[in-house]
N, C-alpha and C positions, 0 to 999 in steps of 0.2 A: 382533670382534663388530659388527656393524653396529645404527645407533640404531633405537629404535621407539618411536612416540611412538601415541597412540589419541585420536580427539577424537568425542563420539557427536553423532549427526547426527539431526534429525526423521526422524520415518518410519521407527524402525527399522532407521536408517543408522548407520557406524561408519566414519570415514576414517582410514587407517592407513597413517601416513607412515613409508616407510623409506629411511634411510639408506646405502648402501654407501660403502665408503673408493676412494681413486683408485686405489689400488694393486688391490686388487679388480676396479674395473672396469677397468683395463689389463691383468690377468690374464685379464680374459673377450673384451677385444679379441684379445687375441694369442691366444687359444684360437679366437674367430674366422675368426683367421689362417688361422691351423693347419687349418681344416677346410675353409675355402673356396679355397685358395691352388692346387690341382689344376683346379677350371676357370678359372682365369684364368692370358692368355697375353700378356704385352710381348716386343716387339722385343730379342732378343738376348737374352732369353731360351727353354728349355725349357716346355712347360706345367709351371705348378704347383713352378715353381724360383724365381720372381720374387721379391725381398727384400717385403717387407711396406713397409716407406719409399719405395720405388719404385712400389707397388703406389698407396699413399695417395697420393700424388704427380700420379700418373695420373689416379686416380677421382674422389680429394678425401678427405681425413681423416676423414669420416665414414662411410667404408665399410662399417667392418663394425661401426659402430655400434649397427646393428640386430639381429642377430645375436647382439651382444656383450648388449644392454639385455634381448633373449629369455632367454640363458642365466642371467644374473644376475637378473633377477626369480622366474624358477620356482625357483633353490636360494637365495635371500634369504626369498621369502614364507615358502615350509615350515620357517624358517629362524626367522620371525617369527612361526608359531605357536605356537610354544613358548614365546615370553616374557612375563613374568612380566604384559605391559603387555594381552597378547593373549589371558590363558590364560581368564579371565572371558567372552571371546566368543562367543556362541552362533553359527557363522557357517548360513546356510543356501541360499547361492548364492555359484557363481562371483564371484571380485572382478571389479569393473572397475578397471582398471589405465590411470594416465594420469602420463609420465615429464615429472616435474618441474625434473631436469636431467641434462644429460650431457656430459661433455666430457673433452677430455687437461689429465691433471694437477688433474683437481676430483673432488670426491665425486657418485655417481651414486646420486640422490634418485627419486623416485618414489612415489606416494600407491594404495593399494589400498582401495578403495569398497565398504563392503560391508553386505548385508542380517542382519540379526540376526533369530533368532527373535521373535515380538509376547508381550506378557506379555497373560494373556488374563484377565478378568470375566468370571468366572462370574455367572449371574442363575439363576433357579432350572431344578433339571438334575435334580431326582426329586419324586416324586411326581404324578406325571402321570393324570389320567385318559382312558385309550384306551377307545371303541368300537369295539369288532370283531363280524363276521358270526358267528355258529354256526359252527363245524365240521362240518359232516356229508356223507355221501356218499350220493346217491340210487342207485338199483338202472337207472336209465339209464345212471350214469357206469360202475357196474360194466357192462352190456350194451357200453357203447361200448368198454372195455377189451377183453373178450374178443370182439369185430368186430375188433380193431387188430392181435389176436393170431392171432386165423384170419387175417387177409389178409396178414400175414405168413409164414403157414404156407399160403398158398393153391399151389394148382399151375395151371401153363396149360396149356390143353386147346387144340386147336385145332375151329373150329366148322365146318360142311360142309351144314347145314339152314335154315339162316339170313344175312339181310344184316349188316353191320355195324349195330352202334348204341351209343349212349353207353357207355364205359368197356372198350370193346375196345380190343385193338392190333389195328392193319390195318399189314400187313407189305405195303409199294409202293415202285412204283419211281417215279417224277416226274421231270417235263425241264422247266423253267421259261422262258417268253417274256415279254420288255416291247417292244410296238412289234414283234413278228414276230423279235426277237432275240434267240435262246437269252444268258445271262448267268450272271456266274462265279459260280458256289458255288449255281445253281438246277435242278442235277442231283443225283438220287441213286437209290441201287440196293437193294434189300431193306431199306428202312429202317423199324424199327418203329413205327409213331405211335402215340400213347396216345391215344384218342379220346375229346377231354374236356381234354384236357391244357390245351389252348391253348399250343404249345407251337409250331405254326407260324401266319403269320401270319393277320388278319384272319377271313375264314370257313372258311378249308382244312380244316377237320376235320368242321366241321357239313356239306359237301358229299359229304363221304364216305356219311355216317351212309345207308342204305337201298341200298348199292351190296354186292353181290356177290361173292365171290374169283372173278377172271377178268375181269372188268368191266374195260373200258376208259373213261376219261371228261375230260373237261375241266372245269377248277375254274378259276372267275374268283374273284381277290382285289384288294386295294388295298394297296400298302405304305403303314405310316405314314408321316405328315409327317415326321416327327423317327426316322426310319429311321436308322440308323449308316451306310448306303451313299448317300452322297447323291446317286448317278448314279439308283438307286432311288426316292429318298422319294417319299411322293404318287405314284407311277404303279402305273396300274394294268398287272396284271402275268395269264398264263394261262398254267397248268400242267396238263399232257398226262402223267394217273395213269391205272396199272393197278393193279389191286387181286390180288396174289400168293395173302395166306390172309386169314383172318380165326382172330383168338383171342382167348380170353377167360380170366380168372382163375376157376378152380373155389375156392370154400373148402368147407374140412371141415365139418361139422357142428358144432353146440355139443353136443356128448354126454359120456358120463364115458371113451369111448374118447379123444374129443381132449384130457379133461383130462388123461388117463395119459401122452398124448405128449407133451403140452407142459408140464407142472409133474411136482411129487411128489405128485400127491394120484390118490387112484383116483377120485372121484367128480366132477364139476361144480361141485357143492352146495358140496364143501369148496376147489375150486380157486377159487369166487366169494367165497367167505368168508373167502379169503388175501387176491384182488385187493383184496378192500372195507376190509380192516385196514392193505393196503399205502398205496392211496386215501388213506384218515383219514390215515394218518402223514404222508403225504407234504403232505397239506393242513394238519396241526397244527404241520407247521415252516415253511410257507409263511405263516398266520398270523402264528408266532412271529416270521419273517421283519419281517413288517410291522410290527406292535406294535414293533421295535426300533428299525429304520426312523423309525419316529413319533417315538419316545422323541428319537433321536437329534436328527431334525431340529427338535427343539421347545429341545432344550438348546442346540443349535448356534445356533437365532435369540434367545434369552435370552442368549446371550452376547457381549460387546465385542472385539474386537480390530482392530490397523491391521497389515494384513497387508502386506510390502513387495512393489512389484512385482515385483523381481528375483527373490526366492519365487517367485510365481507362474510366473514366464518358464519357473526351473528346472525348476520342475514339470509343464509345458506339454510343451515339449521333453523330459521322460523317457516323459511318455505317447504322446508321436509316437513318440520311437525306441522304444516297448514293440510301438507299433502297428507298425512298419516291420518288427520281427521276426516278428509273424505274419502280416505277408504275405509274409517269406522265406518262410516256412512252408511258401506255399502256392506257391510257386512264382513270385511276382511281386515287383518289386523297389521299392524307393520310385520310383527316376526313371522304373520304367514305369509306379507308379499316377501321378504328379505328369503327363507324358506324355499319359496318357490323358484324366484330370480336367482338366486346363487348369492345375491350381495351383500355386502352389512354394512352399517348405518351409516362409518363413514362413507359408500361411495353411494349411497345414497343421497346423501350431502350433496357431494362431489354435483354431481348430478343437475343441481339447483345452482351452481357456483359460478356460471355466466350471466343465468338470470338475476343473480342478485347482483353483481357486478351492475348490470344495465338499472336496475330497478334504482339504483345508489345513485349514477351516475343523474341520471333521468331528475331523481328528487331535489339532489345539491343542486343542481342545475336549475329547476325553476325558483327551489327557494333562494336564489340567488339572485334570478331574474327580480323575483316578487320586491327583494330589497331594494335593487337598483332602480324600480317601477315606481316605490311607495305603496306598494301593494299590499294592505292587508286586513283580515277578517272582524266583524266587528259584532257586535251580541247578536245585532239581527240576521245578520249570517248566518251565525250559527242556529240560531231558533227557526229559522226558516227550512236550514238542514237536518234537525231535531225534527218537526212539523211531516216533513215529507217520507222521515225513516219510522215515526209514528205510525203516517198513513199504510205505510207499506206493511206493517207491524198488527196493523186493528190496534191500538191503543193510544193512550190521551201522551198528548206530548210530554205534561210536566213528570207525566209518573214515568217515560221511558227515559227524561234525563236526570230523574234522579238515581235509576238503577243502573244507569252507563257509568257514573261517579266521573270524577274532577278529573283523573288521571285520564281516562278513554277520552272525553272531554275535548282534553288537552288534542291527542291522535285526530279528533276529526277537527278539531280546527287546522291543524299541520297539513292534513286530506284537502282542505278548502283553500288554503294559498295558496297549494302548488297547483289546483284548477283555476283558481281565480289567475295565476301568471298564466297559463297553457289558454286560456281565454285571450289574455292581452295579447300574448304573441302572436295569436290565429289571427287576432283581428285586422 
């Protein structure tokens, strides 16, 4: 068993020295051996046949000391969670790990630094009084609903009586010059423009506007200063358009025939009088939204705590790699946003280091609340929150919590008390 001793440190620190025997760590040297002994090659030897004394001889005695101090910290620490010295620790970041000694035929010592959850003061967390707007929905916002609805249901016509003008597509072909020289990527063939868009640069689309299908024409522009191409930026540039078609979005009528198509209702009257119920709802939880919002941040600034940095760091860096997977998502990778932006990973971090600040403060704070409440989760809780992330899922509850495992488990119970307090407090 190796020793472990806990000494608490300001700040929500905790230094926890542990002990391994010699005999231990010459077991993780010579396991060392054992793994790195295939790329190294001496004279007169085969690769990866070299006695390990020969090997040290060569390098120096401390070769695979590093290696050796890696193996034996990671199955010591997990090692040193468990004891009786450790079990009281709240840990909530990565240790910092700094090797205190190492050698042949001595005990291999080493200190792990770590952040502890903050014990939090509460100051006052209900009773709040919130001013909020009315809830109401005017008969504009229904109108603009069903405009959103027809121009999603619109069809395109193409037009034959008229030039272009605002909010057409004009289907052209373009050949771009800077300086009398056609340049790369300032060609193109049947391309639809959205007139209005702004969508190419400068004026290109306003010089359209009054032109014709068939039209041939020349469009002067200027690229921006701060253009992406900087053989471009600042010059002025002329594009030689012909004008293919002109089209435009037809929409349907607002009648009880287009409410039949597009909802369950036969009439207008009663398709308006869904939208305005849908409206209100959606506004009296965006309210709610707030009003909690409020609540929250009002108990969160009535309340004390000295939050470790290390905390924070953790929680910096989960937000970035949360972010870095939805930009797999999307098809881009961290090192081509990092690439692209100029930045690297630390201040990408950086970046995320107010928000987890807030995310920290926000959490201790209701799990604090939840204590002081009596507040807390019980199996049907959780199986009900199980049951609904099922439904959301398409599959049967018991097989989605057997594949979430005890540890995740664990996370959405913690998810469920700090709502279950943000409930009590709203109410």
């Amino acid at each position: 068993m190796n020793k472990v001793t806990v000494e608490k440190l300001e700040g929500n620190l905790a230094k926890i020295t542990i002990e391994a025997s010699a005999e231990a760590f010459e077991e993780a040297v010579n396991h060392a051996y054992l793994k790195n002994r295939g790329k190294i090659q001496l004279p007169g030897f085969r690769k990866g046949k070299a006695p390990r004394k020969l090997i040290e001889k060569a390098y120096g005695e401390g070769v695979f000391y590093e290696d050796a101090a890696d193996e034996l910290v990671s199955a010591s620490y997990a090692e040193a969670m468990e004891d009786e010295a450790c079990r009281d620790l709240d840990i909530v970041a990565r240790p910092e790990i700094d090797i205190v000694s190492l050698g042949k035929d001595q005990p291999f010592v080493y200190t792990a630094t770590v952040a502890l959850k903050p014990a939090v003061e509460l100051g006052q967390y209900k009773g709040f009084e919130i001013e909020l707007e009315p809830v109401r929905v005017t008969e504009a916002e229904v109108d603009a609903e069903v405009d959103r609805v027809r121009e999603q249901n619109a069809r395109t016509i193409t037009v034959e009586d008229r030039p272009v003008q605002e909010g057409d597509i004009a289907v052209i072909d373009y050949d771009g010059y800077v300086d009398g020289v056609a340049f790369e990527g300032g060609k193109g063939e049947n391309h639809e423009l959205a007139i209005g868009s702004h969508s190419f640069i400068d004026t290109f689309e306003d010089q359209l506007i009054g032109a014709n299908a068939g039209d041939e024409l020349d469009v002067h522009v200027t690229f921006p200063e701060e253009y992406h191409a900087e053989n471009l930026a600042g010059k002025p540039a002329l594009f030689k358009v012909k004008i293919h078609e002109i089209r435009t979005k037809e929409l349907p009528e607002a009648d009880d025939e287009f409410a039949e198509e597009v909802s369950d209702f036969d009439t207008l009257e009663a398709y308006r009088a869904d939208l305005h119920a849908k409206l209100l709802e959606r506004k009296q939880k965006d309210a709610d939204r707030k009003k909690r919002d409020e609540i929250l941040k009002r108990a969160v600034e009535n309340a004390k705590m000295d939050i470790p940095a290390a905390m924070i760091e953790e929680q910096a860096r989960s937000l970035a790699n949360d972010y870095a997977n939805r930009l797999q998502q999307q098809g881009l990778s961290m090192e081509m946003y990092m690439k692209y932006t100029g930045k690297t990973m630390d201040q990408v971090v950086d970046q995320f280091r107010d928000e987890a600040k807030t995310r920290i403060r926000n959490t201790l704070t209701l799990e604090a609340i939840a204590k002081a409440e009596g507040i807390t989760v019980t199996d049907e809780d959780l199986d009900e929150e199980i049951k609904n992330m099922a439904e959301s899922y398409q599959m049967e509850a018991e097989k989605l919590k057997e594949l979430i495992g005890e540890r995740d488990l664990d996370g959405i119970r913690d998810e469920l008390l700090v709502r279950k307090a943000l409930d009590r407090i709203a109410e």
